[in-house]
C-alpha positions in Angstrom: 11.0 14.1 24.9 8.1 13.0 23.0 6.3 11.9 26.5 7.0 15.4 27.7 5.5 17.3 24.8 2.5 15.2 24.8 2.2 15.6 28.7 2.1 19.4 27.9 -0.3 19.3 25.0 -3.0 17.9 27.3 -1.8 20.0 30.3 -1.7 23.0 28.6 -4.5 25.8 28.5 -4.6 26.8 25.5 -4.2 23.2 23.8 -5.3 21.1 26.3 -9.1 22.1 26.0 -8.8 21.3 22.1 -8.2 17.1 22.3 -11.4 15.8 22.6 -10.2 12.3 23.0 -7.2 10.3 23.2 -6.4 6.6 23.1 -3.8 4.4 24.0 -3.4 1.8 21.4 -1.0 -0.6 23.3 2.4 -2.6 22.4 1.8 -6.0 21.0 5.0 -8.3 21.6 6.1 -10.5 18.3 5.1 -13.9 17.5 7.8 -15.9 15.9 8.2 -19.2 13.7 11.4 -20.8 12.4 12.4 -20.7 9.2 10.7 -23.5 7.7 13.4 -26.3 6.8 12.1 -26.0 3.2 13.7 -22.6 2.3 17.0 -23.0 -0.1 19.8 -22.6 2.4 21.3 -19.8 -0.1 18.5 -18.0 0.9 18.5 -18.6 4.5 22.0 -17.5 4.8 21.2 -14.4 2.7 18.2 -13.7 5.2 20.7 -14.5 8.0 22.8 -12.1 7.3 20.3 -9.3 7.3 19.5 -10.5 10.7 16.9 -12.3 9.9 17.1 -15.6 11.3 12.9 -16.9 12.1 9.6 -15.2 10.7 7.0 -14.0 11.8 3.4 -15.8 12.4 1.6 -14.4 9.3 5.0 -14.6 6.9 4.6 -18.5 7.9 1.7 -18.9 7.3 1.5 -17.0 4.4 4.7 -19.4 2.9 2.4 -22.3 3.6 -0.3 -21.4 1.2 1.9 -20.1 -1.6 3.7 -23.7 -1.1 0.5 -25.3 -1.9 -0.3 -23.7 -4.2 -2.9 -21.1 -3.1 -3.4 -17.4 -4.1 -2.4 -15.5 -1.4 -3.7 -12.0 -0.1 -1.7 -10.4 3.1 -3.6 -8.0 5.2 -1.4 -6.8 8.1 -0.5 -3.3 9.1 2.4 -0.9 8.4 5.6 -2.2 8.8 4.7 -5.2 9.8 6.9 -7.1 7.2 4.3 -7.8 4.3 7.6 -7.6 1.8 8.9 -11.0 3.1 6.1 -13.3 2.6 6.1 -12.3 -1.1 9.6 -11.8 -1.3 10.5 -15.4 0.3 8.1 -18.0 -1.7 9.5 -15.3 -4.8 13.5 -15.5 -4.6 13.0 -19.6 -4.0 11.2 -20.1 -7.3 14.0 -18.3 -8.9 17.2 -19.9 -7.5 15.5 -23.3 -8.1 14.0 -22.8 -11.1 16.4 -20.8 -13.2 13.9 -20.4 -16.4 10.9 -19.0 -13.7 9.9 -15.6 -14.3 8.0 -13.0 -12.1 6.4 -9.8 -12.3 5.7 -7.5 -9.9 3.2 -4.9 -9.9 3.2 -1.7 -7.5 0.9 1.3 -8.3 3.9 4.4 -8.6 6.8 4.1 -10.0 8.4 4.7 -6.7 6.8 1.6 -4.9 8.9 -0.3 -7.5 12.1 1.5 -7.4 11.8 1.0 -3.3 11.3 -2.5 -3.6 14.1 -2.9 -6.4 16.6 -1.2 -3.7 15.6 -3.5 -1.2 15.5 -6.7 -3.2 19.2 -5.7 -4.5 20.4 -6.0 -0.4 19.4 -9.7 -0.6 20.2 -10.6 -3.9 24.6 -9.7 -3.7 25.0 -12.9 -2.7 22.5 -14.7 -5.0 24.1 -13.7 -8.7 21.3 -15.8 -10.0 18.7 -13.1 -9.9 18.2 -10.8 -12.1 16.1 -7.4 -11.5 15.0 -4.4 -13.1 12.5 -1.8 -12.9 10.4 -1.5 -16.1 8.4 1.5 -16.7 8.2 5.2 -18.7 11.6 6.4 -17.3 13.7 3.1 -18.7 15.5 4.0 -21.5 15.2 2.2 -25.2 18.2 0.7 -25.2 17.7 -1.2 -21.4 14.2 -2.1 -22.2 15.8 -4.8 -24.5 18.4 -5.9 -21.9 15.4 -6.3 -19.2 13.3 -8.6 -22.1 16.2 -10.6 -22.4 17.6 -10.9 -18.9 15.4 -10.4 -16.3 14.3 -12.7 -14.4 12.3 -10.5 -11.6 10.4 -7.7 -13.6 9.2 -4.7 -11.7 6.7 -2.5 -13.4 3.2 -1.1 -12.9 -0.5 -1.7 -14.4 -0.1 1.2 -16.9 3.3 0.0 -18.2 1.9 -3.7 -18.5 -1.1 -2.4 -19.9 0.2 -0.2 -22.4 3.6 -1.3 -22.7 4.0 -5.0 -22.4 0.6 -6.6 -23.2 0.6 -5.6 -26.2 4.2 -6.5 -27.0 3.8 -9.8 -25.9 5.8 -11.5 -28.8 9.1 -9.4 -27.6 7.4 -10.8 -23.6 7.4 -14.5 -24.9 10.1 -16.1 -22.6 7.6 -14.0 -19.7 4.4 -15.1 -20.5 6.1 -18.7 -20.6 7.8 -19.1 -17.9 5.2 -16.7 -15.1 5.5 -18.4 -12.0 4.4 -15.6 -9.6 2.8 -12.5 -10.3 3.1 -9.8 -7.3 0.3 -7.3 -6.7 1.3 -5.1 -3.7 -0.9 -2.1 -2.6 -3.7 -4.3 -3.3 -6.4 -1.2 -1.9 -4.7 1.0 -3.8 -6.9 -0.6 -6.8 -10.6 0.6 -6.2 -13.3 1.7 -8.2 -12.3 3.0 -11.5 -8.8 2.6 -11.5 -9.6 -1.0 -9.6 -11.8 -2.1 -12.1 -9.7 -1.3 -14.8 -6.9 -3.3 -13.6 -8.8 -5.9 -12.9 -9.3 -5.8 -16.9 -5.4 -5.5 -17.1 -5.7 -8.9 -15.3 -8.0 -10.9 -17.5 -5.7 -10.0 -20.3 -2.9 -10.9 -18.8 -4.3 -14.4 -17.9 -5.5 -14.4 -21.3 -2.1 -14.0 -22.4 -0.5 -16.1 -20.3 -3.0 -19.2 -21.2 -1.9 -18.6 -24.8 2.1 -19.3 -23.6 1.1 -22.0 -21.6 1.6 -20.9 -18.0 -0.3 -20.7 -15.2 0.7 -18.0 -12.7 0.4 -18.2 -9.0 -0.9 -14.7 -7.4 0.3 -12.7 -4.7 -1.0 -9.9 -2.8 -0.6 -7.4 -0.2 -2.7 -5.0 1.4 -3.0 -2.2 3.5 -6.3 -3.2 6.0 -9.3 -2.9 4.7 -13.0 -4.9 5.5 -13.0 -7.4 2.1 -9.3 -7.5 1.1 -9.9 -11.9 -0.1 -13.2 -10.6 -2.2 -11.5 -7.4 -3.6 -8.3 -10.0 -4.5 -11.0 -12.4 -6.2 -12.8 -9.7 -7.9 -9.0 -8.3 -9.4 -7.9 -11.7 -10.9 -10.8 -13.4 -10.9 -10.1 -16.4 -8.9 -10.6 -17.5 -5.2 -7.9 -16.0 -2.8 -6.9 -17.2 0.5 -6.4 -14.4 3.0 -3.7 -14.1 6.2 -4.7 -11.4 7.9 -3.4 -11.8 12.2 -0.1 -10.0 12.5 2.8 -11.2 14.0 4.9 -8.3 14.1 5.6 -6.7 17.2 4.2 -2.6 17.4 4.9 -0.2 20.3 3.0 1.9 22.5 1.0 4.3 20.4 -1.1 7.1 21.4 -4.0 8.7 19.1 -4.9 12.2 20.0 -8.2 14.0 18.7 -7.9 17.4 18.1 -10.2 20.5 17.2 -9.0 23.8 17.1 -10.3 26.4 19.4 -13.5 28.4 18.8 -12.5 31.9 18.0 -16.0 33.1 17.4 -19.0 31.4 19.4 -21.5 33.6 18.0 -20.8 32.5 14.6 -18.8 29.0 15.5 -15.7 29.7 14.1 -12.7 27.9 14.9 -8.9 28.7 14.0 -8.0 27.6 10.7 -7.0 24.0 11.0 -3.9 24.2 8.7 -2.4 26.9 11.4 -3.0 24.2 14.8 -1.4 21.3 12.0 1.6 23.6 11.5 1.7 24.8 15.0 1.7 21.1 16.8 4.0 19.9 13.6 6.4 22.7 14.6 5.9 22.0 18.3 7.5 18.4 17.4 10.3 19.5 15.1 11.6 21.7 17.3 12.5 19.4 19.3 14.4 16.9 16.7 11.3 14.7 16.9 10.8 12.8 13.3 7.5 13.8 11.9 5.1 13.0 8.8 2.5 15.4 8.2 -0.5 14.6 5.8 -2.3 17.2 3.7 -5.8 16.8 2.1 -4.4 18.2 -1.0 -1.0 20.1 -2.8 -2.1 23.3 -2.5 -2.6 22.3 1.4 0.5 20.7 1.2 2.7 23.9 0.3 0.9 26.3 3.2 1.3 24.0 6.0 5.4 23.2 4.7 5.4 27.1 4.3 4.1 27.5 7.9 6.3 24.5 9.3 9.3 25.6 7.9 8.9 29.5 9.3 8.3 28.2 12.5 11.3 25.6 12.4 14.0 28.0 11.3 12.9 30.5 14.0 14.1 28.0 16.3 17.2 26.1 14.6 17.6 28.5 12.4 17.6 25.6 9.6 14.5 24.9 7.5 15.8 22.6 5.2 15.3 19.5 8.2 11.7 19.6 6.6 10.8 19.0 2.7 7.5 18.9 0.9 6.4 15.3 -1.1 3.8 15.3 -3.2 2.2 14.8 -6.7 3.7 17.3 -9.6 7.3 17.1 -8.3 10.0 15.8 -10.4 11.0 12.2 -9.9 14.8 13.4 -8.7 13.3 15.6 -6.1 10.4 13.0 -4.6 13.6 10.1 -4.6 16.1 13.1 -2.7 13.3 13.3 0.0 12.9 9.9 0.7 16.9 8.9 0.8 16.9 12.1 2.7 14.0 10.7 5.2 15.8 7.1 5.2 19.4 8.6 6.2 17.9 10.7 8.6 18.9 14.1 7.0 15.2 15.4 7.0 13.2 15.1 9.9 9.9 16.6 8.9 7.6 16.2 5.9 4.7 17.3 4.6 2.9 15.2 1.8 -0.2 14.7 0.4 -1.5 10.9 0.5 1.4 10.2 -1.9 3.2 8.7 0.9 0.2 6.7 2.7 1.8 4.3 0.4 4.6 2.1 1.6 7.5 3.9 0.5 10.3 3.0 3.0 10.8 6.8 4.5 12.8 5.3 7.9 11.4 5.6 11.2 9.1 8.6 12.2 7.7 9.2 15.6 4.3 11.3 15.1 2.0 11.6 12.2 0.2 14.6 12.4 -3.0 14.4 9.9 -4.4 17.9 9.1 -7.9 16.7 8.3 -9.5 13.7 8.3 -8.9 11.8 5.0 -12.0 10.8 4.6 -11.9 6.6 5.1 -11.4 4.9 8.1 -9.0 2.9 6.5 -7.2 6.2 5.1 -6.8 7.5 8.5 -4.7 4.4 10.1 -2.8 3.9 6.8 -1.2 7.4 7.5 -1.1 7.4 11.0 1.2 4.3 10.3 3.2 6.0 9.0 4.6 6.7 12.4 5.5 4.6 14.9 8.8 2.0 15.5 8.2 -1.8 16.6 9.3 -0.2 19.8 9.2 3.0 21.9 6.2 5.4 21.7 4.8 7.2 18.4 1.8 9.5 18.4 -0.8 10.2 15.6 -3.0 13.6 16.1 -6.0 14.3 13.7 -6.6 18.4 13.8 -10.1 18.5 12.6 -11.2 21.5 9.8 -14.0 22.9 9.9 -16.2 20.3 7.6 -19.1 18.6 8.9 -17.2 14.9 9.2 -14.5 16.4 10.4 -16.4 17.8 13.7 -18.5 14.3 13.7 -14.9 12.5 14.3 -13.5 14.8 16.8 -16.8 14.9 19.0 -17.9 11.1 18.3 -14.7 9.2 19.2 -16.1 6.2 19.6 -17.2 6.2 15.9 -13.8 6.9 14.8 -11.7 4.1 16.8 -14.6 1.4 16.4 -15.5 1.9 12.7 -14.3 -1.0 10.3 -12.4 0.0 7.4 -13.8 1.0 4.3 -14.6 -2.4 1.6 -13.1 -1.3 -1.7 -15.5 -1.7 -4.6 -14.6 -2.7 -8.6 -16.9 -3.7 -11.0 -14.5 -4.8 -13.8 -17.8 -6.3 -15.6 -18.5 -2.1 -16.2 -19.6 -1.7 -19.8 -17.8 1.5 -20.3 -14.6 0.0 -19.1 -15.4 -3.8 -20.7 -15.2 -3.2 -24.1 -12.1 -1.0 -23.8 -10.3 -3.7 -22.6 -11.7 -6.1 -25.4 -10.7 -3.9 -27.9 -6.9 -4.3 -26.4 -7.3 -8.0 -25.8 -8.4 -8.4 -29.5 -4.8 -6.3 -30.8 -3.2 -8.5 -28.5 -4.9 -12.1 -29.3 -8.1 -12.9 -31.9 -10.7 -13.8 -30.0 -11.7 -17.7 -30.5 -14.5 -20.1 -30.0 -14.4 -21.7 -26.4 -13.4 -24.9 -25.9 -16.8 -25.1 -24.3 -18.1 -25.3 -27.4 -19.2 -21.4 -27.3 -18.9 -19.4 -30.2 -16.2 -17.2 -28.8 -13.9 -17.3 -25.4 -15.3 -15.4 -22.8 -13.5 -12.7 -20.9 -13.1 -13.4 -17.2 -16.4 -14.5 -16.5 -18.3 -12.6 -19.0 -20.0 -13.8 -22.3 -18.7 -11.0 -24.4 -20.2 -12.2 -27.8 -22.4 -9.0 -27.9 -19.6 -6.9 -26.9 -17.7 -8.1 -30.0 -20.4 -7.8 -32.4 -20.8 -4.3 -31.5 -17.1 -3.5 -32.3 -17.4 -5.6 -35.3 -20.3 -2.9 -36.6 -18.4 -0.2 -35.2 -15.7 -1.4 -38.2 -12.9 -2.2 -35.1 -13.1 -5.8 -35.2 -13.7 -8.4 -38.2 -14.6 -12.1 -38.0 -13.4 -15.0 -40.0 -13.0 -18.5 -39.8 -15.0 -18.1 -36.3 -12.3 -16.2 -34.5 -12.7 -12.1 -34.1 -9.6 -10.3 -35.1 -8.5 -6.5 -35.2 -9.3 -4.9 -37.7 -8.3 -1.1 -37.0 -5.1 0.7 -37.6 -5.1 1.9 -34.3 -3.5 1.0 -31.0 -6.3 1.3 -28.7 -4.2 0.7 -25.5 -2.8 4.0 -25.9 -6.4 6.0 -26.0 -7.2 4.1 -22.9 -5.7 5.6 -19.0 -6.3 3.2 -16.2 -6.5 6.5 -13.9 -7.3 9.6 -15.7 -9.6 11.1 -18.3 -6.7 11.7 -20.1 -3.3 11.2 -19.9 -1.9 14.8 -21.3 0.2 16.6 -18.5 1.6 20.2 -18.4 5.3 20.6 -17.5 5.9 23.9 -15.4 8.9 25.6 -16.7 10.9 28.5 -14.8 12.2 31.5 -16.5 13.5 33.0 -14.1 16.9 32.4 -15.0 16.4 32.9 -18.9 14.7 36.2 -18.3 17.8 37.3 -15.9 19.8 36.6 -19.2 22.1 33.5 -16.7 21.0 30.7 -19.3 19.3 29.9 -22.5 18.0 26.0 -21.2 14.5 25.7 -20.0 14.0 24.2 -16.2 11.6 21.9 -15.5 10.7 22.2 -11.6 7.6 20.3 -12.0 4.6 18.7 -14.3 0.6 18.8 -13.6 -2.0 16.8 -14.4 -4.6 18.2 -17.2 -7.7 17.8 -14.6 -5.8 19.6 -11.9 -3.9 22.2 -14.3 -6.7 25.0 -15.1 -7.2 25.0 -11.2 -3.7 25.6 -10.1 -1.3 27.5 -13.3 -3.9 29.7 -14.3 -1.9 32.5 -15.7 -1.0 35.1 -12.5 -1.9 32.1 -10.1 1.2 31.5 -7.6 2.6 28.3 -8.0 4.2 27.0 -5.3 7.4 24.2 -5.2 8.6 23.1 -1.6 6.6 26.4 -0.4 9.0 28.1 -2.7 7.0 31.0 -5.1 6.4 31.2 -8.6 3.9 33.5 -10.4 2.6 31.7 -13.8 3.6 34.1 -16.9 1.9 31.8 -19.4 -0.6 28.9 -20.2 0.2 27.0 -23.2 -2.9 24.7 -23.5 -4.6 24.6 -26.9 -4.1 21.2 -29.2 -1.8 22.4 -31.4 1.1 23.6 -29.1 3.1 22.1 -26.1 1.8 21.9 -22.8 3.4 24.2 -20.9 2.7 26.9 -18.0 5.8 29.4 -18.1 6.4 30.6 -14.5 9.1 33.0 -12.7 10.1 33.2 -9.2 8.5 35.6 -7.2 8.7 37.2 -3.5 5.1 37.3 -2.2 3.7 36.8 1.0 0.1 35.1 -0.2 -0.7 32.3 -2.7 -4.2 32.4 -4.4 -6.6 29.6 -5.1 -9.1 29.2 -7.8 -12.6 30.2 -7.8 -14.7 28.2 -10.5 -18.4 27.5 -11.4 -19.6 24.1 -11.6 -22.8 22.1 -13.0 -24.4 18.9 -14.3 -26.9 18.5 -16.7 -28.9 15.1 -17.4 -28.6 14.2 -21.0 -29.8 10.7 -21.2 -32.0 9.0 -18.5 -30.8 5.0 -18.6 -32.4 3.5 -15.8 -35.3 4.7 -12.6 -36.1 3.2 -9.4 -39.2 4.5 -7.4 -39.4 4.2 -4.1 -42.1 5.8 -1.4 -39.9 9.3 -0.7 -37.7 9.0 -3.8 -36.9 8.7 -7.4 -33.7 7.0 -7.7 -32.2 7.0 -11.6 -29.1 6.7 -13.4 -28.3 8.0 -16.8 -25.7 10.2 -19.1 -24.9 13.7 -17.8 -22.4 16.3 -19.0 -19.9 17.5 -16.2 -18.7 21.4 -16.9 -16.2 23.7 -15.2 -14.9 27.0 -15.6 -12.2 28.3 -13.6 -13.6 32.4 -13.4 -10.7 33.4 -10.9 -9.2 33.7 -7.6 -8.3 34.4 -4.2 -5.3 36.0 -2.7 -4.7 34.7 0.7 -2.2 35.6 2.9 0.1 33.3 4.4 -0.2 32.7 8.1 -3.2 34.4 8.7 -5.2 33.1 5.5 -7.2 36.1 5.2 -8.4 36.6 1.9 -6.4 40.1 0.1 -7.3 40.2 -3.4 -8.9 38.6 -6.0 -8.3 38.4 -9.8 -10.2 37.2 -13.1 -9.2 34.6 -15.1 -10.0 33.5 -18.5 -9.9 30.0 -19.7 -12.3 28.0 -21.4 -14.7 26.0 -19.7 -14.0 22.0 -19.7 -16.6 19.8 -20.1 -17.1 15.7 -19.9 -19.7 13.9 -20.8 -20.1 10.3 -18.0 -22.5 8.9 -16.3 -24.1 8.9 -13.2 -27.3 8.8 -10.6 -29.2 11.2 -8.8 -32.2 10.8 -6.3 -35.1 12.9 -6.7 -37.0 13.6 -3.0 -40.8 14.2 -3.0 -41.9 16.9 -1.6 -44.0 15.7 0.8 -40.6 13.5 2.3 -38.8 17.0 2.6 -42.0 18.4 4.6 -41.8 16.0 7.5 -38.2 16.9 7.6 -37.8 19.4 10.6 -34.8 21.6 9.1 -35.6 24.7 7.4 -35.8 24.7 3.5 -32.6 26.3 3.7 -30.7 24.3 6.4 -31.6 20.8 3.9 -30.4 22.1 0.3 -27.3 23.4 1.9 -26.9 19.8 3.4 -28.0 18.1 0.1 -25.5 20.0 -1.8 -22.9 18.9 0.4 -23.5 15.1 0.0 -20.6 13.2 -1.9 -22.1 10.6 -4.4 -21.3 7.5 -3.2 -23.6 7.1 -0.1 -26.0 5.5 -2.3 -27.2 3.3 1.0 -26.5 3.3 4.5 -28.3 -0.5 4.9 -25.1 -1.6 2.2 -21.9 -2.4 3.4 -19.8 1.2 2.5 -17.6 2.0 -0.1 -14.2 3.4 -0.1 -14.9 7.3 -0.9 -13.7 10.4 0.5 -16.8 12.2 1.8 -15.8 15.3 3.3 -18.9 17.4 3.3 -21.6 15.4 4.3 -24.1 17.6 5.9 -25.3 20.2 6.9 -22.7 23.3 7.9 -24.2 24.0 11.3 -22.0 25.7 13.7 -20.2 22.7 15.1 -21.9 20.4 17.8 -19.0 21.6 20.6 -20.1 25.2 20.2 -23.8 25.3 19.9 -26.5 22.1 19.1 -29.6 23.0 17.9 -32.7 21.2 16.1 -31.6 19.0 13.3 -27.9 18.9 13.6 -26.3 16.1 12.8 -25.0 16.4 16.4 -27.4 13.5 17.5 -27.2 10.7 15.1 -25.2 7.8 15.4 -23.2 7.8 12.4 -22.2 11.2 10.1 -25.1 12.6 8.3 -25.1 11.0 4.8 -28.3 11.2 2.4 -28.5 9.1 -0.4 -28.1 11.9 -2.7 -25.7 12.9 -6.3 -25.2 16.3 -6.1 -27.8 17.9 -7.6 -28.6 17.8 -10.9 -31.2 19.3 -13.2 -32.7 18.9 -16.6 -30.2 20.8 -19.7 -30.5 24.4 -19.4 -29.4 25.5 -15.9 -26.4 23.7 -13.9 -27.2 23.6 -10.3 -25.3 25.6 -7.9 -22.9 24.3 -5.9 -22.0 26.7 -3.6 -22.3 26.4 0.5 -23.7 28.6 3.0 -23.5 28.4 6.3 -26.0 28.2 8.5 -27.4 31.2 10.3 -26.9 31.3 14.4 -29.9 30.4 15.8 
């Protein structure tokens, strides 16, 4: 059936004219390798009677290095069996060495509660393991029984950061006996939240240097272009990679679609979301399983909103498709996985929360409403779908956005483009001397057996760093070793991932109001960055596209955070409308060059959310507006900016206008198009021309062999005037 619809996709006249390109990516048969001789035979038989009786090339050779000794990085696809080859050298070490501890580390806590479930099949008939899941949900009383018992720990970087490094002393028998520590979603830890962990790391190490153990690191990863440096740079030691898959993958075809012009005067295509939900449906219909990604929550809930109208039309039964993304409760993420696994739902909509490897069963197409902005972004979710037989199908519906069109009408970019390298710089100042300030709670600093006059931390000679806190009253030396000296507990005024850790729980009344009960009912929690911009008061919330009109912000220091919302029947959600702007407060650092001023320097970041739009579902036009009042949010960070010479912009052959609308647009981490490129998520590069299918004219971005990228910060002016950073598109020529 899937054949068929595809068949009539690129038959079709009205859908047909809309792929711009379509590849076959073909089957690959497996490559196999007994079961080295070497693996306890409890094991084997375990393994065995999973049906798993040889391995596959890369799980080989990836048991190889870990036997000698090596850290180990695995870079294969999706579902390609990464699990095993950490898994394997992992459940030896513990039925031979009944003392070894390990620790694995996954980036949600559903990663970990995944890979618990699927440890637990193998390890019924080995009663020698012991596993648990260690994180904010475990309760008090267990937390004790998993210190004392386990053998196999399975947490996350903000639990060990927060809640086990500095506990070491109740972590002794751990930091003793580490034999293995498991990093999986290894890409997953970039940039910020990368270089933090890699932090996490050197304290660990740190820690386990003090107990006398020596880990041995594993890692998996998703693919990306330097998965053995990124491992290096995140514990800080050399990293063997395995990278050639062995697994076996079926047909798949890759479909590239952009959504008919409704306006060529103006260039105006149909709303992407509407295609996404009308090829999602197209596929549902017809009992097909189907993963559809969203570029963010609020894009989440229309497209599941559209799906699920369009399903129930035919089958009469919507509930075969669920929503999955950040904000839900815990129960409801785990119903819609066990629901995916057992086959009960065949549809879902998520955000990137499930580009992850979450086990969600088999799905046939992954239909990605936008492009996610990496290369390596777009074939972790079009993995998603696909069997190790048969024939899956990915389709990217392009929006509107600059990139978007570049990928749709440049193919051969898109399917010959490397994958993104992921960037940390755990030697970050900023993020440095947090993490000494939780390494001196959790040890004193002392002199290196070197002959320094202190340790150093990771690779970095941190006696400045530790002078500094010493002045700032935080740290105090004697007898040559630096010690804490505060009262506080500085891991807990430090977040790995966010500004701050605060998060608003979303309570219905509904049922309180209606006089049926006097209990509150959670239905969901928000982050503080994303709350002003989604429960405003009168904003509609939606949960699994179901509606919810905020009552009441709670969001002022002294109180609970808390948006009060009741159910509603409306036939339009609204989205925020705020102002933006960046002043420079501070300039740190400048770099001339012959067209441009490059610098670097402390800026203060301000929002205000002012209001919103009511859009109508289905159609999305915009039917009303409202004002909102909530104070404006500010933070003051760094960052850099490029001033251009006037004279550069002059030989430039775009209008004035047609170049600050493409300079506004320009995400800040294209610092350099001659350095290998970063992981980001850039969007809007460019200029918003009417797209090159429709109309090319001087200057468009149609010609050039990569997306339109200037080496640009959004703009960003001296204190007394925020830049605007507001679009417009440009005129028909």
């Amino acid at each position: 059936m899937l054949g068929e619809i595809l068949d009539d996709l690129l038959t079709s006249p009205s859908t047909g004219p809309c792929i711009t390109a379509l590849r076959q990516l073909p089957a690959r048969p497996p490559v196999f390798v007994p079961l080295p001789t070497s693996v306890d035979p409890r094991l084997a038989e375990a393994l065995r009677a999973r049906g798993i009786s040889q391995l596959y090339s890369h799980q080989a050779k990836a048991w190889a290095l870990i036997e000698k000794g090596q850290h180990v990085v695995v870079v294969t696809p999706t579902a390609s069996g990464k699990t095993l080859c950490y898994n394997l050298p992992v459940l030896q070490a513990l039925l031979g060495q009944p003392d070894a501890r390990v620790l694995y580390l996954f980036p949600t806590k559903a990663l970990a509660q995944d890979q618990l479930a699927e440890l637990e099949t193998i390890a019924k008939a080995l009663p020698e393991l012991r596993m648990f899941t260690y994180d904010g949900d475990t309760p008090q009383d267990a937390r004790r029984a998993v210190r004392a018992r386990a053998n196999l720990v399975l947490t996350n970087p903000d639990m060990l950061h927060s809640g086990i490094l500095p506990h070491h002393t109740k972590w002794a028998v751990l930091f003793q006996n580490l034999r293995y520590v498991v990093i999986d979603e290894l890409h997953a830890y970039r940039g910020v939240f990368g270089s933090h962990v890699a932090n996490v790391m050197r304290r660990l190490r740190r820690l386990c240097r003090h107990y006398g153990s020596a880990p041995q690191f594993i890692m998996a990863s998703a693919t990306i272009a330097n998965p053995g440096e990124l491992a290096g740079r995140i514990i800080g030691e050399s990293v063997e990679e395995v990278a050639e898959s062995g697994a076996p993958t079926g047909d798949k075809l890759f479909l590239c679609y952009n959504p008919p012009v409704v306006n060529p005067e103006l260039g105006i295509r149909a709303p992407y979301l509407g295609e996404a939900a009308r090829l999602a449906t197209r596929f549902l219909r017809e009992k097909i399983p189907t993963i559809v990604f969203a570029q963010s929550r609020l894009s989440t809930e229309v497209l599941l909103t559209a799906i699920k109208t369009g399903v129930a039309d035919k089958t009469g039964d919507a509930g075969i498709v669920r929503g999955y993304r950040g904000g839900y409760l815990p129960s409801r993420r785990r119903a819609v996985e066990q629901g995916l696994r057992a086959g009960e739902v065949l549809g879902v909509v998520s955000t990137n929360a499930l580009e992850l490897g979450v086990d969600i069963g088999h799905l046939d197409v992954a239909v990605l409403a936008g492009y996610p902005g990496t290369i390596a972004s777009l074939w972790q979710q079009s993995g998603r779908a696909g069997r190790r037989s048969g024939t899956s199908a990915a389709v990217l519906v392009a929006s509107s956005a600059p990139l978007d069109q570049f990928m749709v009408t440049h193919p051969e970019y898109l399917f010959g483009a490397s994958p993104e390298h992921a960037r940390v710089n755990p030697d970050n100042p900023f993020i440095l001397v947090n993490h000494l300030k939780c390494a001196a709670f959790e040890l004193p600093f002392a002199p290196s057996a070197a002959g320094q006059s202190v340790e150093s931390f990771g690779e970095v000679d941190v006696r400045r760093e530790l002078a500094a806190l010493e002045d700032e009253g935080l740290l105090h030396q004697a007898g040559g070793r630096w010690h804490w000296a505060s009262e506080t507990y500085p891991a807990d005024h430090i977040s790995l991932r966010t500004v701050t850790t605060d998060n608003f729980l979303v309570i219905d009344t509904t049922a309180r109001d209606e006089k049926q009960t006097k209990r509150r009912q959670i239905i969901a929690e928000v982050d503080w960055s994303s709350a002003f911009a989604t429960i405003y008061p009168k904003a509609i919330y939606l949960v699994e596209s179901v509606p919810y009109e905020v009552q009441e912000l709670h969001f002022r220091e002294d109180e609970e955070k808390v948006a009060y919302v009741k159910r509603v029947t409306v036939d339009y959600f609204t989205d925020a409308i705020s102002a933006k702007g960046v002043w420079i407060l501070r300039r740190l650092a400048e770099r001339e060059h012959s067209a441009y001023v490059a610098e670097q320097g402390e800026v203060l970041v301000a929002e205000k959310v002012v209001g919103f739009k009511k859009i109508k579902m289905g159609t999305l036009e915009n039917v009303g507006s409202g004002e909102v009042e909530l104070p404006q949010q500010e933070m003051q960070t760094t960052s850099a900016w490029v001033t251009i010479a006037p004279d550069a912009l002059a030989r430039i052959s775009s209008s004035r206008e047609e170049l600050i609308d493409g300079l506004r647009a320009v995400q800040p981490d294209d610092l350099s198009l001659r350095q290998p490129r970063g992981w980001h998520r850039s969007r809007r590069a460019g200029v918003r021309c009417p797209p090159a299918a429709v109309r090319a004219r001087p200057g468009h971005a149609r010609g050039l062999p990569v997306p339109l990228r200037m080496p640009l910060v959004r703009g960003t002016r001296e204190r007394g005037g925020p830049t605007s950073q507001g679009h417009r598109r440009c005129p028909p020529p």
